[in-house]
C-alpha positions in Angstrom: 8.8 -28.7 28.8 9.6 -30.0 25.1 7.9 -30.5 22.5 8.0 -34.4 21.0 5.6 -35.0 18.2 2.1 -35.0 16.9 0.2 -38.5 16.5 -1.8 -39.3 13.4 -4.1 -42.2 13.4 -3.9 -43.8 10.1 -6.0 -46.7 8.1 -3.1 -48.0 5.6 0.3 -47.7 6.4 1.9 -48.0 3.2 -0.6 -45.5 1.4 0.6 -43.4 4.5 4.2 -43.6 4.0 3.7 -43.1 0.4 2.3 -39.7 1.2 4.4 -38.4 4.6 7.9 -40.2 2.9 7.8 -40.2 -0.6 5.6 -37.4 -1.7 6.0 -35.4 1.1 9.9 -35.6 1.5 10.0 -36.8 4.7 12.7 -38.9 6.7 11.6 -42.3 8.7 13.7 -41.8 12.0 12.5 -44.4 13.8 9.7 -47.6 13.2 8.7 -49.5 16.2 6.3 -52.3 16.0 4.7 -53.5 19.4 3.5 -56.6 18.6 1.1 -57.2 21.9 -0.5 -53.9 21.7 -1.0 -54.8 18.4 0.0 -51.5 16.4 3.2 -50.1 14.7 4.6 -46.7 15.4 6.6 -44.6 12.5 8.0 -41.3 13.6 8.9 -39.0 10.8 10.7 -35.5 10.4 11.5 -32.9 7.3 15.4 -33.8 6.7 17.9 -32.1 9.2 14.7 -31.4 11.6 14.4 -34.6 13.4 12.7 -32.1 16.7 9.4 -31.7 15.1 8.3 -35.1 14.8 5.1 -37.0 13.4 4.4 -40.4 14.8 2.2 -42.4 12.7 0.1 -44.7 14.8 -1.1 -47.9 12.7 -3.4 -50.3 14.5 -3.2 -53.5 13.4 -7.1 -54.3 13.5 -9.2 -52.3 11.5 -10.5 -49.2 13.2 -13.1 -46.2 12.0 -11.5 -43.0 13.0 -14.2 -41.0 11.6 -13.6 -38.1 9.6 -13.4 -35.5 12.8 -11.7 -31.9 11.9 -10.9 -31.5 15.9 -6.9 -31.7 14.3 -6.0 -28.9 12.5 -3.3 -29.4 10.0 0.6 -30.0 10.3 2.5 -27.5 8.5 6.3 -27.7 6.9 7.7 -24.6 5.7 9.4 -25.4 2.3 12.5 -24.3 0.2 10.0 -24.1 -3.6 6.5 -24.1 -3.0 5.6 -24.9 -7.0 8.2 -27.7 -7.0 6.7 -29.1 -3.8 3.6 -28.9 -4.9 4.8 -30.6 -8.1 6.4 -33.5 -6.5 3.2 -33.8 -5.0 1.3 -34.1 -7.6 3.4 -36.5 -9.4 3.1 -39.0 -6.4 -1.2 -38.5 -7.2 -1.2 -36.5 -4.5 -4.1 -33.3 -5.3 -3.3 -30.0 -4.4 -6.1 -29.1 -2.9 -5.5 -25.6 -1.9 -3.1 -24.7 -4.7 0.0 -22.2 -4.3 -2.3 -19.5 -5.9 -0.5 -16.6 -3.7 3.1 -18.2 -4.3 3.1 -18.8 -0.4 0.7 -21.4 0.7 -0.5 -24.3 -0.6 -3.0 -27.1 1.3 -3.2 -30.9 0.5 -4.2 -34.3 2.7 -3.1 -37.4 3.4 -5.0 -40.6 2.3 -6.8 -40.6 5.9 -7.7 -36.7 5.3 -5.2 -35.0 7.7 -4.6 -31.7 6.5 -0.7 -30.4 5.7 -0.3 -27.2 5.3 2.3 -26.0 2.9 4.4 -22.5 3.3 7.1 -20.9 1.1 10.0 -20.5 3.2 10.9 -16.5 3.2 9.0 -14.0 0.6 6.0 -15.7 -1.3 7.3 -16.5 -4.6 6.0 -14.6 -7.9 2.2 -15.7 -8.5 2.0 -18.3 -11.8 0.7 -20.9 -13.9 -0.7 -23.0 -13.8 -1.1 -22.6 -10.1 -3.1 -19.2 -10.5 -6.0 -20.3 -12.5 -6.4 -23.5 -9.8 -9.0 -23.9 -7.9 -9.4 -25.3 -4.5 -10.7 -28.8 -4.4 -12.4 -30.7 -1.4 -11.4 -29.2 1.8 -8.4 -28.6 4.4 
């Protein structure tokens, strides 16, 4: 058995890719759009980690997925918690678990899907302005 990917439904693409590609940091490997099934596929990866995969599953004709917490949350280890949580932030994404503890942070994509952020190795030293921060919304 292997593992391939994890498949989130989302509303707008291009919010979508704003958040998972450009805020997020990850890589497009692959974008397949199947024109009589009426939906486009995106599958995405953290750079040099193509194995854990997230396919992005666009339907072409609107659809109400709800807001159903049956997923729990992807989760990417990272290199600098506060600068990801920066670049984050400067993309409009909210933090809305900030890096309080200098190990994990929580924010979510525009259709709510929680990613779950975690300092590679020790947790960093605790600061500001990430201390004082308090959670916002939920994860």
């Amino acid at each position: 058995m292997q593992y391939l990917h994890t498949m989130v439904r989302v509303t707008d693409l291009q919010a979508s890719l704003h958040f998972y590609r450009d805020a997020l940091g990850l890589e497009v490997l692959r974008t397949q759009e199947v024109p009589q099934g009426r939906f486009t596929l995106v599958f995405l990866a953290a750079p040099g980690d193509s194995r854990a995969q997230v396919e992005l599953t666009y339907n072409w004709d609107p659809q109400d997925y709800g807001s159903a917490r049956n997923f729990g949350h992807l989760a990417y280890a990272v290199d600098d918690i506060y600068a990801t949580c920066e670049r984050l932030q400067a993309h409009g994404v909210p933090i809305v678990r900030p890096p309080r503890d200098g190990y994990m942070a929580f924010v979510r994509s525009p259709d709510h899907i929680s990613v779950e952020l975690l300092q590679r190795g020790a947790p960093l030293a605790p600061k500001q302005p990430w201390v004082g921060m308090p959670n916002i919304g939920t994860w």
